[in-house]
C-alpha positions as CSV (number, residue, x, y, z in Angstrom):
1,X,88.6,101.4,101.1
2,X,86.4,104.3,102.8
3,X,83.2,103.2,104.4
4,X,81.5,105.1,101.7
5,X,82.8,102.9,98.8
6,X,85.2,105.6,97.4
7,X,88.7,105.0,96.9
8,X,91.3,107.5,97.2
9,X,94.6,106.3,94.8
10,X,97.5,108.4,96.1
11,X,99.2,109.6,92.6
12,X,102.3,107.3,92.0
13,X,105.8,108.9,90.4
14,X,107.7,106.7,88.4
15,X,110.7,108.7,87.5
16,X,111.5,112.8,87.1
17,X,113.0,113.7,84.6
18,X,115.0,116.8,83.8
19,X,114.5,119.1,80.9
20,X,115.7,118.9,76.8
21,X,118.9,120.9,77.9
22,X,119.4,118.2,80.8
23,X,118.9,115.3,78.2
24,X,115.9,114.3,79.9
25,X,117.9,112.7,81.9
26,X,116.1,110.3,84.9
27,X,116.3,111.5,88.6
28,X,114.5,109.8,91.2
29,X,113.7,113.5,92.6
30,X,111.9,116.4,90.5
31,X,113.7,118.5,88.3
32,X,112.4,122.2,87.8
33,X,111.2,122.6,84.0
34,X,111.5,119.3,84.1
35,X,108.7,116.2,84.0
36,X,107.2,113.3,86.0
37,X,106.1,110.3,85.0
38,X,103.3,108.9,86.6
39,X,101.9,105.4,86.9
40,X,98.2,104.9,85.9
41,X,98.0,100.8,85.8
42,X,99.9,97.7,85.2
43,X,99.0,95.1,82.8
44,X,100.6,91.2,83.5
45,X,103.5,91.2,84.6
46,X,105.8,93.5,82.6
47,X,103.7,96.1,80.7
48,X,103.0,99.5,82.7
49,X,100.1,102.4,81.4
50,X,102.3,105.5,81.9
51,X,101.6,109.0,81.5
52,X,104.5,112.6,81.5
53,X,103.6,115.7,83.3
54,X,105.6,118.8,83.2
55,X,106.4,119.6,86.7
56,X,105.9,123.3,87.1
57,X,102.5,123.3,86.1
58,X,101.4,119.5,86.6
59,X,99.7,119.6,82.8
60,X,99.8,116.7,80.5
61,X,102.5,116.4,78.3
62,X,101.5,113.5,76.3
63,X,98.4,110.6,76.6
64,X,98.9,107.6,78.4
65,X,101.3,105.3,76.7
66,X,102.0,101.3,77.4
67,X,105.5,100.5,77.9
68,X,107.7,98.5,79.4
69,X,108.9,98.6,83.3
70,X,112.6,99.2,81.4
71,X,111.1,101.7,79.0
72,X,108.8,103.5,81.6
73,X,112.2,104.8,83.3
74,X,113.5,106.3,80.1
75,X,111.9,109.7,79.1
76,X,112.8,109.1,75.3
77,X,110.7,105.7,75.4
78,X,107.8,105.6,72.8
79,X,105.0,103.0,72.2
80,X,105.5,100.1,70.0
81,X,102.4,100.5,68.1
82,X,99.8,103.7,67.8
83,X,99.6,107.2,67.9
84,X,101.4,109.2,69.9
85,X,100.3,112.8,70.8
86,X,102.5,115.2,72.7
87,X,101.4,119.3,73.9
88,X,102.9,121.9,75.1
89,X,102.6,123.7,78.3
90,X,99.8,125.9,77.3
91,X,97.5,122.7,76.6
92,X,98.2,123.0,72.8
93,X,99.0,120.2,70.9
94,X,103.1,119.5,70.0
95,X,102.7,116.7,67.8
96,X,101.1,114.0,66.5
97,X,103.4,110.3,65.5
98,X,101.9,107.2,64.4
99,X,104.2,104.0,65.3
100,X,103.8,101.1,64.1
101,X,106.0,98.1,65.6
102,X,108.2,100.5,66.5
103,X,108.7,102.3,63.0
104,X,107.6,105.9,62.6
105,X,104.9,106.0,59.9
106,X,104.4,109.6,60.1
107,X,104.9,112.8,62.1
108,X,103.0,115.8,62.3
109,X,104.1,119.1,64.5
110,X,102.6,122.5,65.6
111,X,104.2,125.2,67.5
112,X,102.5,126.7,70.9
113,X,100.0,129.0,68.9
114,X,98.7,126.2,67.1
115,X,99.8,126.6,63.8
116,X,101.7,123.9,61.8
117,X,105.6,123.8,61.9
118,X,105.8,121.4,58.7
């Protein structure tokens, strides 16, 4: 800790992932057009708080997501319970999923303008 009672937290990658095309396939380095997964916390002992970037531009590509230490090195790896938003590049929304143990309860999509892809 800094004498002034800030903390710097270096950013921690999980995984890199490569792009649809690839599979999303894992790669322990990055991937252009790609994404990174990044670490925000741990809770007990098997749970992590996980959050995907794409890696050209470092913007979110979903909200943080509880998962497994198995499932947080698997791109395709979901939440068991909740909703799940994903965006595209441009910031826009991609889609919005609500899980529930697992099960897909329902599923909404827009395209990078915005606009519903029903």
């Amino acid at each position: 800790p800094a004498k002034s009672g800030i903390n710097i937290i270096e950013e921690q990658v999980v995984s890199y992932f490569g792009t649809a095309e690839q599979g999303h396939k894992a790669s322990n380095k990055p991937i252009e057009g790609g994404f990174y997964r990044r670490l925000l916390g741990k809770q007990g002992n098997n749970q992590w708080l996980v959050q995907d970037y794409y890696y050209d531009s470092s913007r979110k590509y979903n909200e943080p997501m509880l998962l497994s230490i198995d499932d947080a090195y698997r791109f395709e790896a979901l939440p068991s319970s909740g909703t799940f938003y994903t965006y595209h590049e441009n910031g826009q929304i991609a889609s919005k999923r609500v899980y529930d143990k697992q099960r897909l309860l329902s599923s909404e999509h827009w395209n990078s303008a915005g606009q519903s892809t029903r």
